[in-house]
C-alpha positions in Angstrom: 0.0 0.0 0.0 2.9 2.4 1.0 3.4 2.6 -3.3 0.1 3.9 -3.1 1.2 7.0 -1.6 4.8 7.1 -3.4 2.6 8.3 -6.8 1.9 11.7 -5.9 2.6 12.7 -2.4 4.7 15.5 -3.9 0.8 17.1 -4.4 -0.8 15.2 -2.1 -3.5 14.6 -4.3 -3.0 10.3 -3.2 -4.5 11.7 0.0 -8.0 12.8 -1.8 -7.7 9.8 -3.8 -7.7 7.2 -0.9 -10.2 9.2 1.0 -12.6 8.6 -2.0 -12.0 4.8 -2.4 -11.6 3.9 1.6 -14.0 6.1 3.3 -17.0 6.3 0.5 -20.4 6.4 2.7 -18.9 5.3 5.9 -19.2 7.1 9.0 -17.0 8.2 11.9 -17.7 10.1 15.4 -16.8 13.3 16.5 -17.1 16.9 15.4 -14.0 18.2 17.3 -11.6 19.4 14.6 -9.1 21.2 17.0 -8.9 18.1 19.2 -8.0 15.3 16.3 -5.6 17.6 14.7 -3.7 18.5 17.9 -3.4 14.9 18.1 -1.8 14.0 15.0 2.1 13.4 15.5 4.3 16.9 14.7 6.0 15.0 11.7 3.1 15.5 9.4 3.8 17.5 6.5 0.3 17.4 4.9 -3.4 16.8 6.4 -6.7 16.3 4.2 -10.4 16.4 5.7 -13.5 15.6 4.6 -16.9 15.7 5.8 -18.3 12.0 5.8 -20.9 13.3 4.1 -23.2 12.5 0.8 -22.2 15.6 -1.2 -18.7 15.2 -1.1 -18.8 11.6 -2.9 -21.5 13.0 -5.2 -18.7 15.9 -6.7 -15.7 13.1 -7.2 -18.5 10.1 -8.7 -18.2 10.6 -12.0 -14.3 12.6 -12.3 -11.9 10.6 -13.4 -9.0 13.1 -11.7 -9.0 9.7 -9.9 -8.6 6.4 -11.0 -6.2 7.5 -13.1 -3.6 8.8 -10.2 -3.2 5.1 -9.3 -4.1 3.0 -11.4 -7.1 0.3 -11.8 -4.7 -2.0 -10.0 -4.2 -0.2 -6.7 -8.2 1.2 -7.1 -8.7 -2.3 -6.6 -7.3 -2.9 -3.8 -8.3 0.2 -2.0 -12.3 -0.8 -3.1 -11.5 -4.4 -1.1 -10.7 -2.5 1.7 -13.8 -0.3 1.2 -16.2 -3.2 0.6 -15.4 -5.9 3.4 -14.2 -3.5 6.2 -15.4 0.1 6.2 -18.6 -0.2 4.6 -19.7 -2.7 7.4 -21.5 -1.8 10.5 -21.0 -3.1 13.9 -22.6 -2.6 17.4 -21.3 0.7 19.1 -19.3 1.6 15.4 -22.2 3.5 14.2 -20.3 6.4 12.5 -21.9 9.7 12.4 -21.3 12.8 9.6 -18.3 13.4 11.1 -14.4 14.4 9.8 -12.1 12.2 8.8 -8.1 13.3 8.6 -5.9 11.4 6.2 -1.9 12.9 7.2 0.9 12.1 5.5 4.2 11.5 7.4 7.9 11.9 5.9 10.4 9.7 7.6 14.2 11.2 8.4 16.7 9.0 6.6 13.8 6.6 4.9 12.4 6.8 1.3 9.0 5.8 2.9 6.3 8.3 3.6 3.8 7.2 6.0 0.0 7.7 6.5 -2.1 8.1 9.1 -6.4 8.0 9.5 -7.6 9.8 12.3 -11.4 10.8 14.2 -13.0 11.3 16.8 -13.7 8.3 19.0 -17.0 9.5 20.6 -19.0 6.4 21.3 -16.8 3.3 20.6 -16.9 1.3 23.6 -15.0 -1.6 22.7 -13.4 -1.0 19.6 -12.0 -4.8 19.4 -15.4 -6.3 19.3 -17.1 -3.5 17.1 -13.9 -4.7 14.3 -14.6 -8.3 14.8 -18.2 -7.7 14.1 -17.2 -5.6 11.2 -15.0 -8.3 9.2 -17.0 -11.7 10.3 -18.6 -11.9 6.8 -15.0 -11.9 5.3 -11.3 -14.0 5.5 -9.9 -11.1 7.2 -8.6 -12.0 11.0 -8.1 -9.1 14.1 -5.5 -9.6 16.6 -5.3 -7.5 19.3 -2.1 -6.5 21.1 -0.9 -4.8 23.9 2.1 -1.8 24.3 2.8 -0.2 27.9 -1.0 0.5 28.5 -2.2 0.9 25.2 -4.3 -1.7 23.4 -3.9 -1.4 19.3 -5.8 -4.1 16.8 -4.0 -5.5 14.0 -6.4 -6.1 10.7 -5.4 -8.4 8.2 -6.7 -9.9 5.3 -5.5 -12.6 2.6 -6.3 -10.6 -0.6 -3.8 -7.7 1.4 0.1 -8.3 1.9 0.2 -5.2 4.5 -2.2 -5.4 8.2 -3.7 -2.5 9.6 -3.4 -1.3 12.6 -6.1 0.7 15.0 -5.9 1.8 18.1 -7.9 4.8 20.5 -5.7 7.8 21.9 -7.2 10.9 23.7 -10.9 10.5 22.4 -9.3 9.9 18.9 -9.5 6.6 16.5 -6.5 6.5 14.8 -5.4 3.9 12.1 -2.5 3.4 9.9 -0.3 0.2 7.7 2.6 1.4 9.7 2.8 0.4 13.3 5.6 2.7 14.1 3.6 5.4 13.1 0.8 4.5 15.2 2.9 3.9 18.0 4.0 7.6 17.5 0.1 8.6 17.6 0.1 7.1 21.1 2.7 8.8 22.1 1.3 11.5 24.8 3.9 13.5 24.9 2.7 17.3 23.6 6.2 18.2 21.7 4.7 15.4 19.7 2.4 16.6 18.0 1.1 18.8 15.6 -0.6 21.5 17.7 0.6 24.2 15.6 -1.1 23.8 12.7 -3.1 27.2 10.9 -7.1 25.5 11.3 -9.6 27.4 9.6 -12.3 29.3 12.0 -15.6 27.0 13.2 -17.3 28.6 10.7 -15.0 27.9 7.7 -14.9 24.7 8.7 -18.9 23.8 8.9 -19.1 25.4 6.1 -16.0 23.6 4.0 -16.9 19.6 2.2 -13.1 19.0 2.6 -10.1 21.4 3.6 -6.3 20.8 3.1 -3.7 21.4 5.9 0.3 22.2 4.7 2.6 22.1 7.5 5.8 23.5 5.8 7.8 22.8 8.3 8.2 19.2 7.6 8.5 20.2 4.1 13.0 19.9 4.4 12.4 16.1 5.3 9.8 15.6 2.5 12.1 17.3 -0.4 14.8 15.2 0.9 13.0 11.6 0.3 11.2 13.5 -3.0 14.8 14.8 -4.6 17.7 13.5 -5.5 19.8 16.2 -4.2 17.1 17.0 -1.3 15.7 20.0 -3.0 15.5 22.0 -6.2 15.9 25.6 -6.8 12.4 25.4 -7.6 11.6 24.6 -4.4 13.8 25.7 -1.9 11.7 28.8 -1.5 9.4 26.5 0.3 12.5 24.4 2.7 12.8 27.1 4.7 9.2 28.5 5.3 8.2 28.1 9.4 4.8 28.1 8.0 1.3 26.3 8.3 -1.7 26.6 5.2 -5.5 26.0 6.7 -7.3 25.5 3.0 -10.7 24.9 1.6 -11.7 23.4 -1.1 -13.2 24.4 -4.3 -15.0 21.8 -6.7 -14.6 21.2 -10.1 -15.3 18.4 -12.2 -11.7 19.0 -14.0 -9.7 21.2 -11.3 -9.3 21.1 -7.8 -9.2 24.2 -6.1 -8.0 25.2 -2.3 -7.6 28.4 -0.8 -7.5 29.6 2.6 -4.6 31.3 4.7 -0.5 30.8 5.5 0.4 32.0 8.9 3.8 32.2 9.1 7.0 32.8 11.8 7.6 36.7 11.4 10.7 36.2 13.2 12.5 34.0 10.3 14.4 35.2 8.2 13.4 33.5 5.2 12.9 35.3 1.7 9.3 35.2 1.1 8.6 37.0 4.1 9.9 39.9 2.1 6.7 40.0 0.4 4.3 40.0 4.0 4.0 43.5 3.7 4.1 44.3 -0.1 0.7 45.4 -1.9 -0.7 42.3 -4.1 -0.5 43.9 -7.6 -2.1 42.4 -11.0 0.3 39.6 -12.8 1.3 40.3 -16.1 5.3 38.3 -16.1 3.6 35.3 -17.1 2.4 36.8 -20.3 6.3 36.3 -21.7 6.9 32.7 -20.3 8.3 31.1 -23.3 6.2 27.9 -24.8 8.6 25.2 -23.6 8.1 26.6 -19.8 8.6 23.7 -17.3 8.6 25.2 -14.0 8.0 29.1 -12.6 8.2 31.0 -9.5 7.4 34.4 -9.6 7.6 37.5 -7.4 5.5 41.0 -7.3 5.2 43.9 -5.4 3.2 47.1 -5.9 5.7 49.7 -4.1 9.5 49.3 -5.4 10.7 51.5 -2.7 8.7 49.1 -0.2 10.2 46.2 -1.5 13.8 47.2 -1.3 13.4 48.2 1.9 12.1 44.7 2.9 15.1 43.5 0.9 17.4 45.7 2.9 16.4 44.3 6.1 16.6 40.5 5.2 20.0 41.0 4.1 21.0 43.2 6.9 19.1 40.0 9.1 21.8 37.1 7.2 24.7 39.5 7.7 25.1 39.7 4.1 24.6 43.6 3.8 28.2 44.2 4.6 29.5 41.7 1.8 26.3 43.5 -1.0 28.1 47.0 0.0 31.6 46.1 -0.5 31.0 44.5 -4.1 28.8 47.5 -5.5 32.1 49.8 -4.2 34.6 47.6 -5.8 32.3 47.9 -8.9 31.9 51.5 -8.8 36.2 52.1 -8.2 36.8 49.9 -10.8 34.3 51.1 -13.5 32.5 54.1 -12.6 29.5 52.7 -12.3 27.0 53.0 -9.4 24.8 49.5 -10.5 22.7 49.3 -7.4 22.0 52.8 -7.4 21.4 52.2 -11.6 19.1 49.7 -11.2 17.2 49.7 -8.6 16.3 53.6 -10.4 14.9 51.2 -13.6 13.7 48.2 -11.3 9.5 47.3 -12.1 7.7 45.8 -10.2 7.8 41.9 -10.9 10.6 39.4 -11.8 10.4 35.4 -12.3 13.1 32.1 -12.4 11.5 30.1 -15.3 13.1 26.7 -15.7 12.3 25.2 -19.5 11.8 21.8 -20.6 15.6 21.4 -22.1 16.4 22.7 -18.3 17.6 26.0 -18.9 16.9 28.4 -15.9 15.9 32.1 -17.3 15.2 34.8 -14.7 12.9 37.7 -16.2 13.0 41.1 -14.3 10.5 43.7 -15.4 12.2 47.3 -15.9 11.3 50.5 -16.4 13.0 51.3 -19.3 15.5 48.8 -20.7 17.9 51.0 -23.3 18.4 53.7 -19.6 19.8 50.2 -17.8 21.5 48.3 -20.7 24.7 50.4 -20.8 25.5 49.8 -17.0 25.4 46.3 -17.5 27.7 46.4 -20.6 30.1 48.4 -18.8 30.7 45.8 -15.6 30.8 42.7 -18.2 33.3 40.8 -19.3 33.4 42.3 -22.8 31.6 45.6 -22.7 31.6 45.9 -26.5 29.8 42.9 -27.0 26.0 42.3 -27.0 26.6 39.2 -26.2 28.6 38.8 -22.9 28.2 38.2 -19.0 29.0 40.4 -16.0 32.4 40.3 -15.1 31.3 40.2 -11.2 30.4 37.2 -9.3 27.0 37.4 -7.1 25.7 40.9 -8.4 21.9 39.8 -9.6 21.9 37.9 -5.5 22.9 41.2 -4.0 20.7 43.0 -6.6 17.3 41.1 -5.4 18.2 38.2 -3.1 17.8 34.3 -3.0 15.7 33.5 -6.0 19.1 34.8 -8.0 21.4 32.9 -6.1 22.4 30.2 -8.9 23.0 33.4 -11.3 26.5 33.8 -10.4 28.1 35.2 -13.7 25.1 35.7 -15.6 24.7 36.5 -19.6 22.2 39.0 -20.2 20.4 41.1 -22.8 17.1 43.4 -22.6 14.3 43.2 -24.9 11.1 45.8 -24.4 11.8 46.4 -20.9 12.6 43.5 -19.8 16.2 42.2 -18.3 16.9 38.1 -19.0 19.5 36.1 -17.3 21.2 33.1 -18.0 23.9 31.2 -17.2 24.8 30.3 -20.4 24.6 32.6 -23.9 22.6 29.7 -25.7 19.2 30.2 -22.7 19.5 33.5 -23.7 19.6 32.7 -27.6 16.6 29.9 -27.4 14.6 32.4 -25.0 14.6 35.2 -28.1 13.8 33.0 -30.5 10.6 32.2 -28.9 9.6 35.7 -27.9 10.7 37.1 -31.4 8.3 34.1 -32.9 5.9 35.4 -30.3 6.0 31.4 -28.9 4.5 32.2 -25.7 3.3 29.5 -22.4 -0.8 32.1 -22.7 -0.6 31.2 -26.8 -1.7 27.9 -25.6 -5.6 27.4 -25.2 -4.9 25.1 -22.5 -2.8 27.3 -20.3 -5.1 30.4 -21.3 -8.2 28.4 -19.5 -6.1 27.4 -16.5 -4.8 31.1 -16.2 -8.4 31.8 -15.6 -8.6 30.1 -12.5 -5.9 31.7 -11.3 -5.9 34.8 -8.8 -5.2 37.8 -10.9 -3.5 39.3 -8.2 -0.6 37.8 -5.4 2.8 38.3 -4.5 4.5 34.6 -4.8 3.5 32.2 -7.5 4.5 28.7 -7.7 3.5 27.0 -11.4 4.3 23.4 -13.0 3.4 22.8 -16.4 3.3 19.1 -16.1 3.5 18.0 -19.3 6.6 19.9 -19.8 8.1 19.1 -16.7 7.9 15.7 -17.1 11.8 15.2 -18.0 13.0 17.2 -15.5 10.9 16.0 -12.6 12.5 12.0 -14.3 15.8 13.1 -13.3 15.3 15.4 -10.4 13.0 12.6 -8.1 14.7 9.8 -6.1 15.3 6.7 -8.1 11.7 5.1 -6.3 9.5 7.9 -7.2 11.0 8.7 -10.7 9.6 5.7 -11.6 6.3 5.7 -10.6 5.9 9.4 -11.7 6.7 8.5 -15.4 5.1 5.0 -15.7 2.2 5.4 -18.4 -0.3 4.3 -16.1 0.1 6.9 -13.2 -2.0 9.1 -14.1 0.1 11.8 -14.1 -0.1 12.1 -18.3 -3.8 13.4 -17.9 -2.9 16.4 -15.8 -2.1 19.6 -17.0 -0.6 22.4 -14.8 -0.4 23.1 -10.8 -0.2 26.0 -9.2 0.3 27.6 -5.9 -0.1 31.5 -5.1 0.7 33.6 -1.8 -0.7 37.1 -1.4 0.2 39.4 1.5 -2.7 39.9 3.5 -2.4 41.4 7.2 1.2 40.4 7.6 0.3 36.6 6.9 -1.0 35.4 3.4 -3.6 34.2 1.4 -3.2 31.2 -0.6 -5.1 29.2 -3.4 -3.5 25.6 -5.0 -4.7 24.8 -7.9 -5.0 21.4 -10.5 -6.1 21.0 -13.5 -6.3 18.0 -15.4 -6.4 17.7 -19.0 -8.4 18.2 -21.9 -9.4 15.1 -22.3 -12.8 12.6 -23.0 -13.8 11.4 -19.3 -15.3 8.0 -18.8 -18.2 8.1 -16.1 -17.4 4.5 -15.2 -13.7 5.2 -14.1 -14.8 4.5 -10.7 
């Protein structure tokens, strides 16, 4: 079952798509939201709920978003489950309209990721007989066993090679295929567990059919089991964000759609919290994302002077302001030219790190006007008379705007209608004009045009995947184990089109929306 999870816990999508084929119709106790989450062990990265109820199976009966994330195969499996143990009923097991939380739990130095079910426990008595009662019309066999003074009962069954395990904590049912991890749930001990977590008000959540909780914190330990190299650029943005997302979701047949809020440590000094306090301002960046775009983060801000200052003061908080001032003085002694005064005079009001399909990483800053700022790059390159050089400094585009330009050590660059390009090669500069010159742009695409709709037109951080695209990269960047169930041709993955995640600064925290959007393709109503 643990393959299950390995398909596309990157999204956590497998956590929707096991709530649908475990839990359809069944029902669990308890109303108490606060109470079961603060109960979930601290290492969970990523929390789904649902509302047991009617109208949440009624939206996913007929979508094929999915089947087609695990396969027939594993659907399967998860319906045998369904069928001969949670469907049945049992003495003191009658389960009410209640939530159900599905978590998903990284492990350090382990390429497994764990899950764990949780509820509330209100009105199980005796939770071995209620089981017992449960699977006596089928092969499956409980066995009950005993830790310290905890009592947890292990499910099997023939046509499954992994048991379950159950057990009852604190007023919460808890149940999960690992034992460690349930052991872990048992653990009383308060620094384990997840009582952080951003929950959405009593209100949001009555109101919400299912709602999505991101605990970024554990994200370092899920990049590491997800990447080769523990993390990519695209992603480190999120490895260092002491943040938790409370999300709601938003139905539709061919998307999912979550938004909520991020509340975030202030006191960290990580790089997105430069844009807490910017204004949200319209995106327009993505309208010159080249056709062959893979992966995108973007940045906007609708003060300039605002934002530097918020740049200032996260340098100033890494110590780094020291080393920014002594390279712009060298600069300026040993060419004349004032840059950071130059550009941050011709500095707009978005910039984005796009990484194409053939894995060239472009950054695309937004400037006021591009023949005032050209000449002060020439003059601090390596061949000033050239149009096609690189700057002769190491780490100026890092000091110039900070962490997203870190990898841009030597840069080549040109400008084109107000806009500055980087590269670290003269050839990702070279394929990048021969799109935008051929007008070969990512909102050209009638696909990407409807997605863009979804989207929020305004934010200050945006995270995108073009999926198809990325496929190559994502091949080569996942561990061995994962690579290869992303790319086998019954996945699922093939029938989804782009992802995206978007933070706007709202009252020094922000809101968020994910978004995913399957494909344009014929559904068949009897996937399920």
């Amino acid at each position: 079952m643990r393959k299950i999870i390995l398909i596309t816990v990157f999204l956590f999508l497998t956590a929707l798509t096991v709530t649908i084929f475990y839990f359809s119709r069944i029902k669990l106790p308890g109303q108490n939201t606060t109470h079961v989450i603060d109960q979930i062990p601290q290492d969970a990265a990523l929390v789904f709920e649902f509302k047991n109820d009617p109208q949440f199976y009624d939206l996913f009966k007929e979508s094929s978003l999915l089947t087609s994330f695990i396969g027939q195969k594993k659907a399967d499996e998860l319906q045998y489950l369904h069928n001969y143990l949670l469907k049945q009923s049992a003495p003191n097991l009658s389960f009410g309209n209640q939530s159900i939380f599905i978590s998903l739990h990284p492990e350090i130095n382990s390429s497994t990721i764990e899950m764990l079910l949780t509820t509330s426990a209100d009105g199980i008595i005796n939770l071995q007989k209620a089981l017992e009662a449960m699977v006596q019309k089928t092969d499956g066999a409980i066995e009950p066993e005993r830790i310290g003074n905890k009592s947890i009962q292990k499910i099997t069954f023939p046509a499954l090679k992994e048991a379950f395990y159950l057990s009852i904590n604190a007023n919460v049912l808890a149940g999960s295929f690992s034992k460690d991890l349930l052991l872990e749930f048992l653990d009383e001990r308060t620094e384990n567990k997840v009582s952080d977590l951003t929950q959405l008000s009593e209100q949001q959540n009555k109101n919400s059919i299912a709602d999505l909780y991101v605990n970024y914190k554990q994200f370092p330990v899920l990049f590491k089991q997800l990447f080769r190299h523990g993390q990519d650029d695209f992603f480190r943005f999120l490895n260092d964000f002491p943040a938790s997302s409370a999300l709601s979701l938003n139905y539709k047949k061919d998307a999912l759609l979550f938004n909520g809020y991020t509340k975030t440590d202030t006191a960290a000094a990580t790089y997105i919290h430069v844009f807490l306090n910017q204004q949200p301002v319209k995106n327009t960046i993505q309208s010159v994302f080249p056709i062959n775009t893979a992966l995108a983060v973007s940045f906007a801000y609708g003060n300039t002077a605002t934002y530097l200052k918020a740049l200032d003061q996260w340098q100033s908080r890494l110590h780094q302001n020291k080393q920014a001032k002594a390279l712009f003085k060298q600069i300026r002694q040993e060419t004349g030219v004032a840059i950071q005064t130059a550009f941050r005079q011709q500095l707009g009001n978005e910039f984005a790190i796009i990484t194409t399909a053939e894995n060239e990483k472009i950054a695309i800053i937004k400037v006021k006007n591009g023949s005032e700022l050209e000449p002060f790059l020439r003059n601090i390159s390596v061949n000033p008379d050239s149009s096609r050089s690189n700057l002769k400094y190491q780490n100026v585009p890092y000091y110039l705007l900070g962490e997203p330009f870190l990898h841009f050590k030597q840069p080549y660059f040109t400008v084109i209608d107000n806009y500055l390009l980087l590269a670290n090669t003269q050839a990702a500069i070279d394929n990048y004009l021969q799109n935008y010159h051929n007008q070969h742009f990512l909102n050209e695409d009638q696909q990407y045009y409807a997605f863009n709709t979804l989207l929020a037109e305004q934010s200050n951080v945006s995270f995108f995947v073009h999926l198809p695209n990325s496929y190559p990269l994502l091949k080569n960047m996942l561990q061995p184990e994962f690579s290869k169930t992303f790319n086998q041709k019954n996945s699922g993955w093939k029938n989804y089109f782009a992802v995206a995640l978007q933070f706007t600064a709202s009252e020094s925290n922000f809101y968020t929306n994910f978004y995913l959007q399957q494909n344009e393709i014929k559904r068949d109503s009897s996937a399920l």
